[in-house]
C-alpha positions as CSV (number, residue, x, y, z in Angstrom):
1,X,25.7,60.7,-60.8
2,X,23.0,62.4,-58.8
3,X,20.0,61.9,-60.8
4,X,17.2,63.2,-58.3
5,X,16.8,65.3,-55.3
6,X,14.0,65.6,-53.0
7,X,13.7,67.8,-50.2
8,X,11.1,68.1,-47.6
9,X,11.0,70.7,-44.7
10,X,14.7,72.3,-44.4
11,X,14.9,76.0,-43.4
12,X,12.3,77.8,-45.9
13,X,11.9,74.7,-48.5
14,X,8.6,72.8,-47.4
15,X,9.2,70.9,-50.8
16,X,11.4,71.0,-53.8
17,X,12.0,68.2,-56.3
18,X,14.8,68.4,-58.5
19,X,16.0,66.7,-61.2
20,X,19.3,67.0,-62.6
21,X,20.9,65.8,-66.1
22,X,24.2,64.5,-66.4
23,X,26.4,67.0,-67.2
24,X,26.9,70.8,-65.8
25,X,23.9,71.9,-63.7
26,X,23.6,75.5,-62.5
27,X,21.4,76.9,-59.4
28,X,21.3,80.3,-59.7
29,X,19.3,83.1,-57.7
30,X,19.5,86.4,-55.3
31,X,21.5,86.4,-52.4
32,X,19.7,85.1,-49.6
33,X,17.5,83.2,-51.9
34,X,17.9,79.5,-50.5
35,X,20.8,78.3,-52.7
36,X,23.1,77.3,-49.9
37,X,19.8,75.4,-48.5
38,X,20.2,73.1,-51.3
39,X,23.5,72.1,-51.1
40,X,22.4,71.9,-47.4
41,X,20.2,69.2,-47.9
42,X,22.8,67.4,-50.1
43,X,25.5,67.3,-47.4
44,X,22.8,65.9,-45.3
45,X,21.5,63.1,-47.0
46,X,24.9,62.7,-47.7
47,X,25.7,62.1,-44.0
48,X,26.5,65.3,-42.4
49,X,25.6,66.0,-39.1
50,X,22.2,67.0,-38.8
51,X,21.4,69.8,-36.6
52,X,17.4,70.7,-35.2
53,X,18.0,74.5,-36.3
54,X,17.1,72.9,-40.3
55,X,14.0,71.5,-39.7
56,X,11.2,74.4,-41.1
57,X,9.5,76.1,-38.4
58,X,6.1,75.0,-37.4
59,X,7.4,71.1,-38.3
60,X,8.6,68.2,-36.6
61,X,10.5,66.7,-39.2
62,X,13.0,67.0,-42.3
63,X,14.2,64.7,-44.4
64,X,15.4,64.5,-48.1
65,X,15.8,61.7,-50.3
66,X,18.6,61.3,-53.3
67,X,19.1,59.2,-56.3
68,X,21.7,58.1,-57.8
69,X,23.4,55.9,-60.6
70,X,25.0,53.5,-59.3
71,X,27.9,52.8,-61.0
72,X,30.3,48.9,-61.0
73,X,32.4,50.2,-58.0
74,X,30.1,50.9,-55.5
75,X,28.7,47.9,-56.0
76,X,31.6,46.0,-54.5
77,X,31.2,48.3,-51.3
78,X,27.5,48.0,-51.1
79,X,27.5,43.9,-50.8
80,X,30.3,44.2,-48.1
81,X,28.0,46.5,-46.1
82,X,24.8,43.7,-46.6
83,X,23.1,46.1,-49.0
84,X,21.7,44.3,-52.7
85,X,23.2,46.3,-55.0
86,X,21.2,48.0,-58.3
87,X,21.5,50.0,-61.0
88,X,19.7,52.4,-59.2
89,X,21.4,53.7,-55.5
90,X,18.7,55.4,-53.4
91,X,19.5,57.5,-50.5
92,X,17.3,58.6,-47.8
93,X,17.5,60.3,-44.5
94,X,15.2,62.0,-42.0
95,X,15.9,63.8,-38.7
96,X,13.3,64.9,-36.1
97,X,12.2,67.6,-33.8
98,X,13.6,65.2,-30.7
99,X,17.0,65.0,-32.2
100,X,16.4,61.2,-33.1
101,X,16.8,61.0,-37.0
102,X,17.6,57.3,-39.6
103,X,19.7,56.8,-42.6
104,X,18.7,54.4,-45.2
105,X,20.3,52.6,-48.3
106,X,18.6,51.1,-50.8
107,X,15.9,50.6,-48.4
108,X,18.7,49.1,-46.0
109,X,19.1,51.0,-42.3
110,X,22.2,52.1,-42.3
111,X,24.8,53.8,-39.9
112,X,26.5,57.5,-39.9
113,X,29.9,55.8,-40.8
114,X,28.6,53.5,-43.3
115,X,26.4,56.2,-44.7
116,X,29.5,58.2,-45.6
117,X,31.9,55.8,-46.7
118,X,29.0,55.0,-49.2
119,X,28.6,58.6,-50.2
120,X,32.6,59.7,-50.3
121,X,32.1,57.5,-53.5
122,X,29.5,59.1,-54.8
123,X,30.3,63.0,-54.2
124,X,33.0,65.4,-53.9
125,X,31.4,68.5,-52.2
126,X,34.1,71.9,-52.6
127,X,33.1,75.3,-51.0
128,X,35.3,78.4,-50.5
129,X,35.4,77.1,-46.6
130,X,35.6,73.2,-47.4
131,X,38.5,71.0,-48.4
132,X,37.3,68.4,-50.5
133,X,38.3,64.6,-51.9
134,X,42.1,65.7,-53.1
135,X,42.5,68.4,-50.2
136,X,43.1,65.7,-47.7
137,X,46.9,64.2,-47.7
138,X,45.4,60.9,-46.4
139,X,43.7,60.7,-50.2
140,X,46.7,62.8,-52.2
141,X,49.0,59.5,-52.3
142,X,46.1,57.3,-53.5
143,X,45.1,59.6,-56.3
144,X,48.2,59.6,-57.5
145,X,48.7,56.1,-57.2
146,X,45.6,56.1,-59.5
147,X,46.8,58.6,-62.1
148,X,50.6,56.7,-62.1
149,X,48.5,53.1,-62.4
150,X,50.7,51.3,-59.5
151,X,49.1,48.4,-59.3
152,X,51.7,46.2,-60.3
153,X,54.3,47.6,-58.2
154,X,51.9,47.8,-55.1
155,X,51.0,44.0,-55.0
156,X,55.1,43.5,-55.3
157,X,55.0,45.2,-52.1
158,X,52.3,43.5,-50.4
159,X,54.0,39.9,-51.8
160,X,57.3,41.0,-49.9
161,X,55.4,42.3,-46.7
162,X,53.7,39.1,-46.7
163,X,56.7,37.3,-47.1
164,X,58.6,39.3,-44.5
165,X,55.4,39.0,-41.8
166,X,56.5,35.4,-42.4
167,X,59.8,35.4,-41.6
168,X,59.4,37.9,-38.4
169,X,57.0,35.2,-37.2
170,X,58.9,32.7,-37.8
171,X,62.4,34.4,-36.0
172,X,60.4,35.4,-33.5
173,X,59.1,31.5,-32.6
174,X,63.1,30.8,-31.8
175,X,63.4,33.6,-29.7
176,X,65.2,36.4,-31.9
177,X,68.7,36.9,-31.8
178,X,71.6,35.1,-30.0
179,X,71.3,37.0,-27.3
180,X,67.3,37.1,-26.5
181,X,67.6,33.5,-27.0
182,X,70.2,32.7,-24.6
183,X,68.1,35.1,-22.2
184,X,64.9,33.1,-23.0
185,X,66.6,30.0,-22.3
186,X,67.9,31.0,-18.7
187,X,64.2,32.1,-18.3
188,X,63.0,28.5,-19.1
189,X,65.6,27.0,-17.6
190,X,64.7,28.5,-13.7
191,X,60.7,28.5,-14.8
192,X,60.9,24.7,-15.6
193,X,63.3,23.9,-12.4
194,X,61.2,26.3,-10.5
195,X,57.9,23.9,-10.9
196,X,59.9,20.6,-10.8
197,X,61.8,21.9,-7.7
198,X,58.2,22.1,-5.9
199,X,56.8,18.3,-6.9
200,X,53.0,19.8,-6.5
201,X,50.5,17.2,-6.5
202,X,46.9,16.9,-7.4
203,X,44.7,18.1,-4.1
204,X,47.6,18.7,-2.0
205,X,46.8,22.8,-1.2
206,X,43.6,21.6,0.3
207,X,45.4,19.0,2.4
208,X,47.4,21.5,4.1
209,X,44.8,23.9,4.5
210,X,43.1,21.8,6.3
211,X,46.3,20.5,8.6
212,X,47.0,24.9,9.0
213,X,43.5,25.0,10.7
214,X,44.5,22.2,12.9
215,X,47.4,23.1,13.7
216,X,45.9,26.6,14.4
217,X,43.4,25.6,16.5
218,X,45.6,23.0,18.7
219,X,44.8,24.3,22.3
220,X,41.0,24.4,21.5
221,X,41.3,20.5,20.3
222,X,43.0,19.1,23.2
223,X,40.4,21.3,25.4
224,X,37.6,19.3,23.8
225,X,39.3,15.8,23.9
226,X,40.0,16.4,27.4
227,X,36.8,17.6,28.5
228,X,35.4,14.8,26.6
229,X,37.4,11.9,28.8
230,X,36.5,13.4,31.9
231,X,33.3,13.1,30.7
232,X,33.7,9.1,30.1
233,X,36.2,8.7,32.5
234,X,36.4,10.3,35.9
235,X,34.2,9.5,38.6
236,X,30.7,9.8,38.0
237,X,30.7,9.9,34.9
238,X,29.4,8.4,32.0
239,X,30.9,5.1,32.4
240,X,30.6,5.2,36.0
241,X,27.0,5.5,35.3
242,X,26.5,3.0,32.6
243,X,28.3,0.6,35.0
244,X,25.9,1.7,38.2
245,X,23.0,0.5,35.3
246,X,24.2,-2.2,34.9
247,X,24.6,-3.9,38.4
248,X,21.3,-2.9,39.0
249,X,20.2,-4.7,36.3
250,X,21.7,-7.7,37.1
251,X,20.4,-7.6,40.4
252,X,16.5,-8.3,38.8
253,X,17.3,-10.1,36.0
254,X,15.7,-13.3,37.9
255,X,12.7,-11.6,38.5
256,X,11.9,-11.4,34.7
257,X,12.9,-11.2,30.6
258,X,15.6,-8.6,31.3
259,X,18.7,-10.7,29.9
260,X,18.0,-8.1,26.3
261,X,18.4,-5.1,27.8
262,X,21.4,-6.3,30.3
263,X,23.3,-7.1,27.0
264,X,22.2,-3.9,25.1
265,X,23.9,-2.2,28.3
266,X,27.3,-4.1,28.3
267,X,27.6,-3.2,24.7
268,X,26.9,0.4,25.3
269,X,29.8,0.1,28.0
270,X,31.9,-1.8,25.7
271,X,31.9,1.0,23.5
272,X,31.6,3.7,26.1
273,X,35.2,2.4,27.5
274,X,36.4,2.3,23.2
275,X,35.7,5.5,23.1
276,X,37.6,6.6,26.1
277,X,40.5,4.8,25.2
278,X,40.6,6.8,21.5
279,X,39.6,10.0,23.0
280,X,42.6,9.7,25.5
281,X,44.8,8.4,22.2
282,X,44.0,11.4,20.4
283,X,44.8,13.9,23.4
284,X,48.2,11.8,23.5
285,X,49.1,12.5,19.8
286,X,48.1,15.7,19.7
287,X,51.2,18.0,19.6
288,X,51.9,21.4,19.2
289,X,54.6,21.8,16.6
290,X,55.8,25.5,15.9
291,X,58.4,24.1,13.5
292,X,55.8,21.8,11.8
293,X,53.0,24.5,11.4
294,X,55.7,27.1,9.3
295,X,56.6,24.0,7.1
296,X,52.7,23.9,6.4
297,X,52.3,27.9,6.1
298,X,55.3,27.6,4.0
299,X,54.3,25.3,1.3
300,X,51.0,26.7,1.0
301,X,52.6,29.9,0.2
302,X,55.0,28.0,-2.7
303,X,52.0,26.9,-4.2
304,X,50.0,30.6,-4.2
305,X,52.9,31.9,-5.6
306,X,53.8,29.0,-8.6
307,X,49.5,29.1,-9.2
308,X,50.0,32.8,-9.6
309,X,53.0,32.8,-12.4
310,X,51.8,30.0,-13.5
311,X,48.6,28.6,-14.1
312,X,45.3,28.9,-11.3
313,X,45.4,25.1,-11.2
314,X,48.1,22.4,-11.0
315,X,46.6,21.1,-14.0
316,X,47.4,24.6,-15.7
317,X,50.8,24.6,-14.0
318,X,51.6,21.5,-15.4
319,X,51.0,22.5,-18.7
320,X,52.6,25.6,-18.8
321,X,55.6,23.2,-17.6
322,X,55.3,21.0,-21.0
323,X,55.1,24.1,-22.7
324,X,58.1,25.7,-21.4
325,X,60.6,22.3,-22.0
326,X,58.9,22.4,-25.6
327,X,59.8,26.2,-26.0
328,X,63.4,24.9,-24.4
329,X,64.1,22.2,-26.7
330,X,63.6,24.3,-30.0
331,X,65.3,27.1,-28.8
332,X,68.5,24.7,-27.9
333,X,68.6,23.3,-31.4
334,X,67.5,26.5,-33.3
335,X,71.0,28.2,-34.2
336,X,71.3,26.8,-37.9
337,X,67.6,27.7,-38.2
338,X,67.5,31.4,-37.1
339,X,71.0,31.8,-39.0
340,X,69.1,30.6,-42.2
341,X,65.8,32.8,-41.2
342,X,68.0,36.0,-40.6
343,X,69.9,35.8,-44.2
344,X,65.8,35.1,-45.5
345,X,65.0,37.9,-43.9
346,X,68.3,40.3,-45.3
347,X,67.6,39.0,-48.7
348,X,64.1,40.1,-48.4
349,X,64.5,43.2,-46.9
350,X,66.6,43.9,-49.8
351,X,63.9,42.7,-52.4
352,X,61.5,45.0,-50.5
353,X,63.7,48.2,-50.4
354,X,64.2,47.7,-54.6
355,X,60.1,47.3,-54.8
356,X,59.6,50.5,-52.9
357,X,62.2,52.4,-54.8
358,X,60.4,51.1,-58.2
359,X,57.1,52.5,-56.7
360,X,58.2,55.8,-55.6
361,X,60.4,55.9,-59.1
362,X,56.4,54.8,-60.7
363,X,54.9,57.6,-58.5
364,X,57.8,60.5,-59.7
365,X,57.1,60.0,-63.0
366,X,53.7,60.1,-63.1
367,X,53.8,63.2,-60.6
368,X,55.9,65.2,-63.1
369,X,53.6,64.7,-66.4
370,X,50.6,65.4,-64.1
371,X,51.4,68.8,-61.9
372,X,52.8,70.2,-65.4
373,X,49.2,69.0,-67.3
374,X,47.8,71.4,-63.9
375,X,50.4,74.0,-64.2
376,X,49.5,74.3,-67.9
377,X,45.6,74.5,-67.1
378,X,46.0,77.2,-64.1
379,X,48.0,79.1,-66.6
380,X,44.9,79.7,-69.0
381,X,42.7,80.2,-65.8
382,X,45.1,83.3,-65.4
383,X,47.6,81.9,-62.9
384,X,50.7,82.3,-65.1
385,X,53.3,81.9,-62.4
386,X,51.4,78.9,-61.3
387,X,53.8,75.9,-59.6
388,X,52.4,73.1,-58.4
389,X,54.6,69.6,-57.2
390,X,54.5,67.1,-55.2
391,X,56.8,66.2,-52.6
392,X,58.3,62.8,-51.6
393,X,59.9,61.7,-48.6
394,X,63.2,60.4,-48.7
395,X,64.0,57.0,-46.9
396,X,66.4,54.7,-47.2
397,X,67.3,50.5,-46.5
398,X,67.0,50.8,-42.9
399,X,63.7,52.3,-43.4
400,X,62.5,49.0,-44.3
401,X,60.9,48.2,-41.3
402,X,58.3,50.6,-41.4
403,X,57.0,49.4,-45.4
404,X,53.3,49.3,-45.4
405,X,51.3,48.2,-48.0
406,X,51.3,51.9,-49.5
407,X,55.3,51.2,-50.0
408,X,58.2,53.6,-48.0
409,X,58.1,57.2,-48.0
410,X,54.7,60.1,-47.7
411,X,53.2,62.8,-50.7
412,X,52.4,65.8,-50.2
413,X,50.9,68.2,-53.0
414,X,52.7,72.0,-52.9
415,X,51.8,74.7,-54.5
416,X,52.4,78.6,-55.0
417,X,50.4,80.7,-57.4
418,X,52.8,84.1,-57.5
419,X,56.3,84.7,-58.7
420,X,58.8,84.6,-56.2
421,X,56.7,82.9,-53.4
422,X,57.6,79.7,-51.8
423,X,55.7,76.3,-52.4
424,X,53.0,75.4,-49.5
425,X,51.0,72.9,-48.7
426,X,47.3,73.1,-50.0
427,X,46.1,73.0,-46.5
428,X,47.9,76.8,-46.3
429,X,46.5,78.6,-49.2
430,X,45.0,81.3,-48.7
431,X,43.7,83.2,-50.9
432,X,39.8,81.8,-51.9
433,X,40.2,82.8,-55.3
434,X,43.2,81.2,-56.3
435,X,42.1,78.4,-54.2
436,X,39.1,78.1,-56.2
437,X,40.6,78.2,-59.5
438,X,43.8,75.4,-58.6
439,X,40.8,73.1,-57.9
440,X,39.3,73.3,-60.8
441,X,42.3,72.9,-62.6
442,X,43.1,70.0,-60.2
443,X,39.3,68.6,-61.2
444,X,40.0,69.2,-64.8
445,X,42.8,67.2,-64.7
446,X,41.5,64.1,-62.1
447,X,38.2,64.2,-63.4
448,X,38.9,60.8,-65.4
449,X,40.5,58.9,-62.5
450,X,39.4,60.0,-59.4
451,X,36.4,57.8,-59.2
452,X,33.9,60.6,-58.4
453,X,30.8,60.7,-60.5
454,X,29.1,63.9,-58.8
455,X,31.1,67.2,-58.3
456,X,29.1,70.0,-56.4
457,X,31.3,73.5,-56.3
458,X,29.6,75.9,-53.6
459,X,30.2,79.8,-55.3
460,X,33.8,78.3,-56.7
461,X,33.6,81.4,-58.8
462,X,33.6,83.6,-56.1
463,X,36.7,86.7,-56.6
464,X,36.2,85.9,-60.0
465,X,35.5,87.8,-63.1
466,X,35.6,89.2,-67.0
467,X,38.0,86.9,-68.9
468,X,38.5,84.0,-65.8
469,X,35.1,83.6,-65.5
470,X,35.0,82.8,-69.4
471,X,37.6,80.4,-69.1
472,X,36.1,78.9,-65.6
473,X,32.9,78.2,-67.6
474,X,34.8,76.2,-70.3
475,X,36.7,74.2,-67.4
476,X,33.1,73.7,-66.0
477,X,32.4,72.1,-69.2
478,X,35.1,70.1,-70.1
479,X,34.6,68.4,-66.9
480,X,30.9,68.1,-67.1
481,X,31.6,65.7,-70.3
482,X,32.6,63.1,-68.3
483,X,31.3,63.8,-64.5
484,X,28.3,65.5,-63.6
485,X,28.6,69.3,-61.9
486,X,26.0,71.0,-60.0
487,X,27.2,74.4,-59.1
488,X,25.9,77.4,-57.2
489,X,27.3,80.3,-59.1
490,X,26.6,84.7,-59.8
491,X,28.3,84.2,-62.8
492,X,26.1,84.7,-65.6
493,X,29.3,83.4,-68.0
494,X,28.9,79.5,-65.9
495,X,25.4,79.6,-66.0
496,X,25.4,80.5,-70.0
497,X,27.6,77.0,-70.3
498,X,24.8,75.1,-68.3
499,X,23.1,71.7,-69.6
500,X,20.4,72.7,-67.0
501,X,19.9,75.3,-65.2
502,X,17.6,76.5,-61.9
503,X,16.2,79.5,-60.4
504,X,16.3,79.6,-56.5
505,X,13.5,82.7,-55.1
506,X,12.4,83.4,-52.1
507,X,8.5,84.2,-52.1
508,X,5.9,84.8,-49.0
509,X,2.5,83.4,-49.2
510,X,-0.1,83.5,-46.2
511,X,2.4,85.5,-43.7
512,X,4.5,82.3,-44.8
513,X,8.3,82.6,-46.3
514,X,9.0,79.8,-48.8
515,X,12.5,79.0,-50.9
516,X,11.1,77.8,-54.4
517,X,13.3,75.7,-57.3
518,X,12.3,76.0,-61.0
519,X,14.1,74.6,-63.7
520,X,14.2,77.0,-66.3
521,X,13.4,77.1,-70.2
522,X,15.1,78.7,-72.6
523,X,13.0,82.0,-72.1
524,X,13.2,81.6,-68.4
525,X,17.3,81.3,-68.8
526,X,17.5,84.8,-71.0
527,X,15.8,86.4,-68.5
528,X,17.8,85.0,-65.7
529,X,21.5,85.9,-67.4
530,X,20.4,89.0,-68.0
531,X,19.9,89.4,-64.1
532,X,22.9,87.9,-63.7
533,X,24.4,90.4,-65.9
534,X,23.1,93.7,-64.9
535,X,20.6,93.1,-62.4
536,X,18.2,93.9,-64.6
537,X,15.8,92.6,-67.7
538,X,16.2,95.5,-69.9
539,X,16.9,94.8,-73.9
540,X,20.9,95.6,-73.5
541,X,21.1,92.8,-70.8
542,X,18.7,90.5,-73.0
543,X,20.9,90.7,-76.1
544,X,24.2,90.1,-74.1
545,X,22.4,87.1,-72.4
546,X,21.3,86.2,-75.7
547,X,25.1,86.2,-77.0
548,X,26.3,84.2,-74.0
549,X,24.0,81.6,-74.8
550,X,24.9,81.4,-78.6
551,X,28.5,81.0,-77.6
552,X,28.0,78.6,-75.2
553,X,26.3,76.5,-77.8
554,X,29.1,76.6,-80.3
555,X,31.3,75.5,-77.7
């Protein structure tokens, strides 16, 4: 429950500390007054979007800061989100000027998202414009797999899901039916002969890119080699000269120690005339093959296009090959197996359909005592041709396949509050007075399994009065017994019923407006019902006030 509240610059309230008991808690105050500041304040710490138009003029911040009791379940939540859980849940949230703003939990920075998936376990907010907790269809099948207590029957369902997952996997591992396997196996078959067919080898690509660029650049080649014999061969040239060298070398070797140098020279012409010979050799196998550069241009193009389906390497080629003749090899021997997986899976299909008829059968039941217990409370809040159901969905065997954890088949909740009209969906009602008063008989009724330990109705009263009003307060307090209200309400009937009870007034102070919260005393409460009553203080209103509040305490 929401144990404190402590608001600093929102709209007119520069400050305002409340504290609120654990049962029904009534603001109360003229219109215009602030009231809907306060509930304000609670959506946003709460995690509602925050907006710059809140923050009090002349400041460059707001923020407000809630407690709580935390209660066993939240607890669970709060250590999956890596926040240390205590008895105490503190909520805190400020927002600035520049738009930048920070949520924290238990002094734990925390998200927008995880913010209110902490706080949708905390507080169920309802105004004449909101839908709230059981409004929602994605909640209306959970809460009434609460009040039905499916437990059971739900973890039977998940046990067969699992078990079905199982199978599917399984199947699909073999290839699925007869006929998908005999397609995968013709796939495998031409993917496996495909890569054996080619015979790739480790480095070979780069081999024959290298033998394309030769083969390419043929003309320029023999060009070179050419050029280069002339160069050692023809006359004048280099052997020519090394030759010329020589003899004249020769010709003064008596004359001194040049025997070294002669022999350095022959050597030099030795290999001069080696060179020729290999240059000329090359020129002579160099051909230009047409036939043999497409063979080239060809394989390189096998390979692209195997590296491409297959794997970026040969290496990865290779190993998609063993896993395609594994794939091959089970799916050749797998008939007995899938036959035996396929009767598994009938069997459990079967098994499944049963455990999601048991559910929905669980759910019926539960849904009939309930919407009558709610028909039966909107006829004392003066709704006497009140119906109110819920709806299944039919499904049937071959539905299977769609099973989730939540069993076969949606709920919605219908409901019609005059004779002769049809049933709608909640999300349709329209009138706000009737919508007001089916929630509170829904809340009077889910108030014990819904999980919620703060309810906060926003003028729920409103196209309300004389004897409803009377019975609305009693509602008000037959919930508050066991989860906390805080309501905004004109009624002076609700705020008779109150365990606490504050005024919300607007005062001016220094050319300043300021929204101001008092709890009230008993004296402080007379004169408030009163107002409430007539609008005025005057002993007639006193002594009706003072009535209210002596029949509220008896009840």
């Amino acid at each position: 429950m929401l144990k404190s509240l402590s608001i600093r610059n929102i709209a007119l309230i520069d400050r305002a500390d409340l504290e609120f008991c654990g049962g029904l808690n009534v603001l109360s105050g003229e219109t215009g007054a602030g009231k809907s500041v306060i509930l304000d304040s609670i959506d946003f710490v709460l995690g509602a979007k925050a907006d710059k138009s809140m923050i009090r003029f002349g400041q460059t911040e707001c923020s407000v800061r809630a407690e709580f009791t935390a209660d066993d379940g939240i607890g669970d939540l709060l250590s999956e989100l890596d926040i240390e859980p205590d008895e105490t849940l503190v909520l805190s949230r400020k927002f600035g000027i520049d738009g930048k703003g920070s949520a924290k939990v238990n002094g734990c920075t925390v998200s927008a998202t995880m913010l209110k998936r902490i706080t949708s376990r905390l507080v169920d907010v309802h105004g004449q414009s909101e839908h709230f907790f059981l409004l929602k269809e994605s909640n209306q099948l959970r809460l009434l797999d609460r009040i039905a207590g499916v437990d059971g029957e739900k973890a039977r369902v998940n046990e067969l899901l699992f078990a079905r997952k199982e199978i599917l996997k399984n199947l699909s591992l073999l290839g699925g039916d007869e006929g998908e396997r005999s397609r995968r196996l013709d796939i495998l078959r031409f993917q496996i002969e495909e890569i054996e067919r080619a015979a790739l080898k480790e480095g070979e690509e780069e081999k024959l890119l290298s033998l394309r660029e030769k083969y390419r650049n043929a003309e320029k080649i023999l060009s070179g080699l050419n050029t280069a014999r002339e160069c050692l061969e023809a006359d004048g040239g280099a052997t020519d000269a090394a030759n010329s060298a020589l003899r004249s070398l020769r010709s003064i070797a008596r004359y001194g120690d040049y025997a070294g140098v002669c022999e350095r020279l022959e050597n030099a012409l030795s290999e001069l005339s080696d060179l020729a010979s290999e240059v000329e050799g090359l020129a002579e196998e160099l051909e230009i093959d047409e036939g043999e550069l497409e063979r080239v241009e060809n394989r390189i193009d096998e390979i692209r296009a195997l590296k491409k389906k297959y794997g970026g390497s040969v290496e990865e080629i290779s190993q998609f090959l063993v896993r395609a003749k594994e794939e091959r090899d089970l799916l050749e021997s797998s008939g007995a197996m899938y036959e035996t997986l396929s009767a598994k899976l009938k069997e459990t299909d079967a098994l499944l359909y049963r455990a999601c008829v048991t559910l929905t059968d669980a759910r019926k039941k539960a849904a009939t005592e309930w919407t009558a217990r709610v028909v039966e409370e909107l006829k004392t809040l003066n709704i006497a041709s009140a119906r109110f159901e819920v709806e299944f969905d039919g499904y049937t065997e071959e539905d299977v396949p769609r099973a989730t954890s939540e069993g076969l088949g949606g709920v919605r909740f219908l409901f019609s509050a005059n004779a002769g009209e049809p049933l709608k969906e909640l999300g349709k009602i329209i009138s706000g007075g009737e919508m007001s008063r089916f929630m509170l008989a829904i809340k009077a009724q889910l108030s014990s399994v819904n999980g919620i330990g703060t309810y906060i109705f926003d003028e729920i009263d409103a196209g309300i009065g004389g004897k409803t009003a009377k019975v609305v307060a009693e509602k008000f307090a037959k919930i508050a017994k066991t989860t906390q209200i805080i309501a905004v309400s004109h009624l002076a009937q609700i705020a008779a019923a109150a365990d606490r009870q504050f005024l919300i007034e607007k005062t001016e102070a220094g050319e300043k407006t300021y929204t101001r919260v008092h709890e009230l005393d008993e004296e402080a409460r007379r004169l408030e019902l009163a107002r409430l009553l007539s609008g005025d203080t005057d002993e007639l209103a006193l002594r009706h006030a003072d009535l209210l509040l002596e029949e509220a305490r008896k009840k």
